[in-house]
N, C-alpha and C positions, 0 to 999 in steps of 0.2 A: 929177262922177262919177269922171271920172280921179283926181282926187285922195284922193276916202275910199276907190278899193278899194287904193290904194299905202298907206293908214294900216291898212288892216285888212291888209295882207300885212304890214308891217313887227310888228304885231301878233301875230300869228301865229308870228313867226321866233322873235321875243322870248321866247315863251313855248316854244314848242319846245327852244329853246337852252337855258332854265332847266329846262327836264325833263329834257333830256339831259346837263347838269353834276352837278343832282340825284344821278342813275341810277351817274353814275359813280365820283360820291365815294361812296354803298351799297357801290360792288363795291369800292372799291380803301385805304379808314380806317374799319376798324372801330370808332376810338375815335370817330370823329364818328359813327358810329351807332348806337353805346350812348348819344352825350349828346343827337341829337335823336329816341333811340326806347326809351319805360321798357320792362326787361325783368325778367322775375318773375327773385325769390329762388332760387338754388340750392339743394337738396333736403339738409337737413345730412344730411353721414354717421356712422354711430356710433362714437365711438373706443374700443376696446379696452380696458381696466378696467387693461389693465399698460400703455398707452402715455398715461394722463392727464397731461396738462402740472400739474407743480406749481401749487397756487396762488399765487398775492401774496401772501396773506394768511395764514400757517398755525394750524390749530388750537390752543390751547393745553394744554399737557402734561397729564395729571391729576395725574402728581407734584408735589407741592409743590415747588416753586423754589427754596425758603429750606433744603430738607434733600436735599442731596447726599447721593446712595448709598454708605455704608460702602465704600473699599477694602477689596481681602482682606487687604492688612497690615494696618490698623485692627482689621477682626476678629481677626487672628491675635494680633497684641499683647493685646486686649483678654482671648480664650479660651486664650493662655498668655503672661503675663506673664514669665515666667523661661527663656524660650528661648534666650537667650543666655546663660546661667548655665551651668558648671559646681558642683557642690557633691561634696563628702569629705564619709562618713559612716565612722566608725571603732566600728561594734559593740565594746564593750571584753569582751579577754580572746578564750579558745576554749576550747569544750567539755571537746577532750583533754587541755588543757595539763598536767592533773593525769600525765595518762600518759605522758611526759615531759619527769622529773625534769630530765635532763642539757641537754635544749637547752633547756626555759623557763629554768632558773637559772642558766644563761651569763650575763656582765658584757655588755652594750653601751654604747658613749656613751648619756648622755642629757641632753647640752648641759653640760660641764665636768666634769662625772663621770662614771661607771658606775653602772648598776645591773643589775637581773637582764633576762635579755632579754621575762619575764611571768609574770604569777603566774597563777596557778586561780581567783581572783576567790571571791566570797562566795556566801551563797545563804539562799535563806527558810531558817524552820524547818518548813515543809515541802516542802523538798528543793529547790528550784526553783532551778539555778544561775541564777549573775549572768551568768551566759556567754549564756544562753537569754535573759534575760530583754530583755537590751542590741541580739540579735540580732533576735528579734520585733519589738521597738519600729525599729530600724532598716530593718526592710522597710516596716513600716507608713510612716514620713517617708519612703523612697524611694518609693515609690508615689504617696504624695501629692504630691511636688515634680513628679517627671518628670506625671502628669496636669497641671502648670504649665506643662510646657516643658522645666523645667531637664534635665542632663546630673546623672546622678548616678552617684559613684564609692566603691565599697566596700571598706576595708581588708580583710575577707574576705569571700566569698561562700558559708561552709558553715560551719555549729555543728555538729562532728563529733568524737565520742569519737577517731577517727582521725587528727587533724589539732594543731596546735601552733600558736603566736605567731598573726601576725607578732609580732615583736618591737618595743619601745616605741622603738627609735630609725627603723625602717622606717615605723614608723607615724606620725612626727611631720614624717618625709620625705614622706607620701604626698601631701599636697595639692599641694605645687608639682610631684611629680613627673608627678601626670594633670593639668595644669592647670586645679586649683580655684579657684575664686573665694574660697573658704573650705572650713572643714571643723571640725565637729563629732563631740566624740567623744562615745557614748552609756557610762553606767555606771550602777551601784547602788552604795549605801554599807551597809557593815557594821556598827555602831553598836550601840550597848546600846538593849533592847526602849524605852526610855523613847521615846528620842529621832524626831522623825518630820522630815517636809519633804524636798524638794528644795533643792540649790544649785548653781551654776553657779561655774566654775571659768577665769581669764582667768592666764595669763602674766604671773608678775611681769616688770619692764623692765629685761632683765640684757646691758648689752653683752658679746660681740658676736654675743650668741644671740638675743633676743627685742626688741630694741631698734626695730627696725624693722617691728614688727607688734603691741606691745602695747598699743599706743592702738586700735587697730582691732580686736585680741580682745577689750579692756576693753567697748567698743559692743557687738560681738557679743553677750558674755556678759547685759551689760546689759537687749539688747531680748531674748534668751531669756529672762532672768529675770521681765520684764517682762511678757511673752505666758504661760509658765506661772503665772504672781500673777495676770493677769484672767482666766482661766481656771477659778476657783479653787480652784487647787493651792496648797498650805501651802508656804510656806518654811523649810530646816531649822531646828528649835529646840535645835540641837548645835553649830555651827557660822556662820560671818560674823553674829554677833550681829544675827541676825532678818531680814539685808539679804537674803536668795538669795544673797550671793556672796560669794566668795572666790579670791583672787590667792595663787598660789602660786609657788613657783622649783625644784622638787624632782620636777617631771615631767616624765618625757623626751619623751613625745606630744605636749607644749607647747613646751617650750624649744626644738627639735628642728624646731619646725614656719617656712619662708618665707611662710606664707598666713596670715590674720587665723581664730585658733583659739577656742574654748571646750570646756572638758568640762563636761559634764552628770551631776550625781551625781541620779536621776530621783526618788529617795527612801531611806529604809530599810528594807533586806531584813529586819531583825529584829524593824520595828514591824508589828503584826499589818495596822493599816488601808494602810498603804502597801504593803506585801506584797499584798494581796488587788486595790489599785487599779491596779500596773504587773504582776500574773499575770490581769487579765483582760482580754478585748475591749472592752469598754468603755473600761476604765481605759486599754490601752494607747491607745485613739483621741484620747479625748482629749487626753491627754501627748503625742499625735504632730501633731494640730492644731496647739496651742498652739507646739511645736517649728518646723512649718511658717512661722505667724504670726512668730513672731520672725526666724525668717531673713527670711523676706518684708520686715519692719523695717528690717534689719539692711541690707538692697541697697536698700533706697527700692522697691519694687515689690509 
């Protein structure tokens, strides 16, 4: 009897002793008592619509991938090609030149000679100077260039009974003086009623006047002749046997000129249908497209 109640005390310590190590590893490692006691999920809380963790994975664009969005140079190139263009427009002649006498028919150089510093220019047979005509049409291609882009410069800015020249050596100076890219002078030709058409006028190759710019007015001349013919404007039947052109050495607005030049004779004032096509709106839009078109040509743009 001695002996089983010393096993049931020894019994008794044993187990005591492992309740009370139990008891004390509860109070004292909490990690041992999350691993031997499951405890429920924490309550998720809601996060914020502006503090969402990026996903892994993200959306895909609805943009197409393969078409990058236009730069605004791209556009701007595209909606004005001639932004970096200057261009010389030389309306031929001036209203007053008639009123006058003494300063248009002064001598100025005009590239190894003299001549008068400008004449009065031509005009319908119903009254409509060349003065007028060359100026209208000259607004018309400014308008149209600068909506491109380009910078455009005007040998005059007024058809005025009160007003005179410039004079034909000023005027073959102007392009290099505003820094043109080129420069176009507008005119009409005076001619017997027969004759009709336009033609274009390029700098014969005269050292040490034209020498270095006549290949380049020659092109000029070229793609404006070229853009008035699809147009279709007639070429004159008076003159450069049928071609639109013609190389001359006898103008000082050419000779006179540092920048790749052409004159433009638009038509004849004396044949009735060309008259009626550069005095009206119509007529002049067209002839100022087709003028656009070829300078356009003429710079690759």
């Amino acid at each position: 009897m001695r002996s089983l109640y010393r096993a049931v005390l020894v019994v008794v310590a044993v187990t005591v002793a492992g309740i009370t190590v139990s008891s004390m590893a509860d109070r004292t490692d909490p990690a041992a008592r999350s691993a031997s006691t499951p405890t429920a999920a924490p309550t998720p809380t809601r996060t914020p619509a502006s503090s969402k963790p990026t996903p892994n994975k993200p959306k895909p664009s609805k943009a197409s991938p393969s078409k990058a969005p236009k730069t605004t140079t791209t556009r701007t190139a595209e909606a004005q090609p001639l932004r970096t263009v200057t261009v010389a427009i030389d309306p031929g002649h001036q209203l007053g030149n008639h009123n006058f006498p003494r300063e248009s028919n002064a001598l100025v150089p005009a590239g190894g000679f003299q001549k008068a510093c400008n004449t009065t220019g031509t005009a319908t047979d119903g009254g409509v100077p060349e003065a007028t005509v060359t100026f209208r049409l000259a607004g018309a291609v400014q308008q149209r260039l600068e909506g491109l882009g380009a910078t455009v410069r005007m040998t005059r800015s007024t058809n005025s009974e009160s007003r005179w020249g410039p004079c034909v050596n000023t005027r073959g100076e102007f392009g290099e003086s505003v820094g043109a890219d080129l420069m176009v002078s507008l005119h009409a030709d005076g001619s017997s009623a027969s004759g009709r058409g336009f033609h274009v006028i390029a700098p014969t190759r005269r050292s040490p006047w034209t020498a270095d710019i006549a290949g380049a007015s020659l092109r000029l001349a070229t793609s404006l002749r070229d853009a008035l013919t699809a147009s279709g404007l007639p070429p004159s039947n008076y003159t450069g046997e049928g071609t639109g052109l013609n190389v001359r050495d006898d103008l000082g607005t050419l000779n006179l000129s540092d920048v790749p030049v052409a004159m433009v004779e638009i038509g004849n004032m004396r044949n009735s249908g060309d008259a009626k096509r550069m005095t009206s709106t119509s007529g002049r839009a067209r002839q100022a497209d087709a003028l656009v078109r070829g300078i356009r040509t003429f710079l690759g743009r």
